[in-house]
C-alpha positions as CSV (number, residue, x, y, z in Angstrom):
1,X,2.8,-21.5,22.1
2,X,4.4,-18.4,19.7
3,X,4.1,-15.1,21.3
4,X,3.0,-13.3,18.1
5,X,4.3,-10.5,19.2
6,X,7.8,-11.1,19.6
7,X,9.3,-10.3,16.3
8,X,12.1,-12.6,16.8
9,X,10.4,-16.0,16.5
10,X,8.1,-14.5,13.6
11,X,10.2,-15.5,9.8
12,X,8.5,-16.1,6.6
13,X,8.3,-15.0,3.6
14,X,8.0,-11.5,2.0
15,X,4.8,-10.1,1.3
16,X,3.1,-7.8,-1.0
17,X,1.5,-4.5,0.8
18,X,-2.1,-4.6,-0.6
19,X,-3.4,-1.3,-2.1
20,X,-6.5,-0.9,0.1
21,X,-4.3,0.0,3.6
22,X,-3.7,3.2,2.2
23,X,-7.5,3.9,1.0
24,X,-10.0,5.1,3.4
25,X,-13.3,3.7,3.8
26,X,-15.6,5.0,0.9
27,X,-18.8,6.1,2.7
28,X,-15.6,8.4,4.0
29,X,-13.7,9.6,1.5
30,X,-13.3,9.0,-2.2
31,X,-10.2,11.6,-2.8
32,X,-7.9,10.8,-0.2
33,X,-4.8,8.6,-0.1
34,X,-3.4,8.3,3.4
35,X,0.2,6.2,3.0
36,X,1.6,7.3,6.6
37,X,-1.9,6.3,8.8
38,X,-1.7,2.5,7.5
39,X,-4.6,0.0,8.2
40,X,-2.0,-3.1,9.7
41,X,-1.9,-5.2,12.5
42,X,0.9,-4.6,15.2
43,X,2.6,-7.1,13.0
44,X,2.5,-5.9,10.1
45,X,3.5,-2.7,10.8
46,X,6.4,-3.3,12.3
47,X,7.2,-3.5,8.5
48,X,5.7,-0.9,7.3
49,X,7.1,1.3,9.2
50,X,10.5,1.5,7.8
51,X,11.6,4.3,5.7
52,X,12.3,2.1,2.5
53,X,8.8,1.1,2.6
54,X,7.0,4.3,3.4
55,X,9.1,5.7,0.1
56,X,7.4,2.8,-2.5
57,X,3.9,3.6,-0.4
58,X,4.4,7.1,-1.2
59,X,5.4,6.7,-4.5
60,X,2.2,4.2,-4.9
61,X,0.1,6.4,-3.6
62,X,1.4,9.2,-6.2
63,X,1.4,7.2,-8.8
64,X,-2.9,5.8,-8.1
65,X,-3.5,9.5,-7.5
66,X,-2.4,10.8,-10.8
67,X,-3.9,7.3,-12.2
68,X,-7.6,8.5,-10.5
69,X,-7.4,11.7,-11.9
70,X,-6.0,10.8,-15.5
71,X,-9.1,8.7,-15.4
72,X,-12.0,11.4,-15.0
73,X,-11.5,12.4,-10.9
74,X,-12.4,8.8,-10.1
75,X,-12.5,7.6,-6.8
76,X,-9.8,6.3,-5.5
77,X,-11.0,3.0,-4.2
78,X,-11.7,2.6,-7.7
79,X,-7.9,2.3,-9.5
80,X,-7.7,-0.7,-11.8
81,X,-4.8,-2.3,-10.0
82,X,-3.7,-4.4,-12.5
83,X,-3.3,-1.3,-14.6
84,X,-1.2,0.7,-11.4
85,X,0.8,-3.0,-10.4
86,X,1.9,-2.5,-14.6
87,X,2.7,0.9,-13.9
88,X,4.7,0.9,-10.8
89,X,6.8,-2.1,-12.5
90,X,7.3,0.4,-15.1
91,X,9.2,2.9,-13.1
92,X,11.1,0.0,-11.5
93,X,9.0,-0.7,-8.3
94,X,10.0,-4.8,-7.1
95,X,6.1,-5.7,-6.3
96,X,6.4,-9.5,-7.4
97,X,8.4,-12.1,-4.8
């Protein structure tokens, strides 16, 4: 039986961090990124956690923000990710495994 939370047993490979743990809920807010208050399992956020990985969520989170707003002030649940994904591998953000 694996204890899932002993870290130590847990190995696998790298993930991507999905967009949508640093968006609130719509019917909430539509102008609001929140990179520090993740939406992550106990798992997962002993990953997220780290300082290298709060710096690439805060520098996604600026980056979707100034996408939004470039875009008419539109919500943020709304960035076209394939648009941000092109645009954080433009300023040198590893997103692909």
């Amino acid at each position: 039986m694996l204890n899932e939370g002993d870290f130590e047993l847990y190995g696998g490979p790298p993930g991507q961090i999905p967009y949508r743990v640093i968006t609130p809920v719509r019917a909430e807010a539509t102008n609001l990124l929140a990179p520090v208050p993740l939406s992550a399992t106990h798992m997962g956020y002993g990953t997220l956690r780290l300082e290298p990985q709060y710096m690439i969520i805060g520098q996604s989170a600026g980056i979707a923000l100034a996408q939004a707003l470039k875009n008419g002030r539109q919500a943020v649940q709304d960035v076209d990710i394939a648009v941000l994904q092109a645009r954080l591998r433009a300023v040198g953000q590893k997103i692909d495994m």
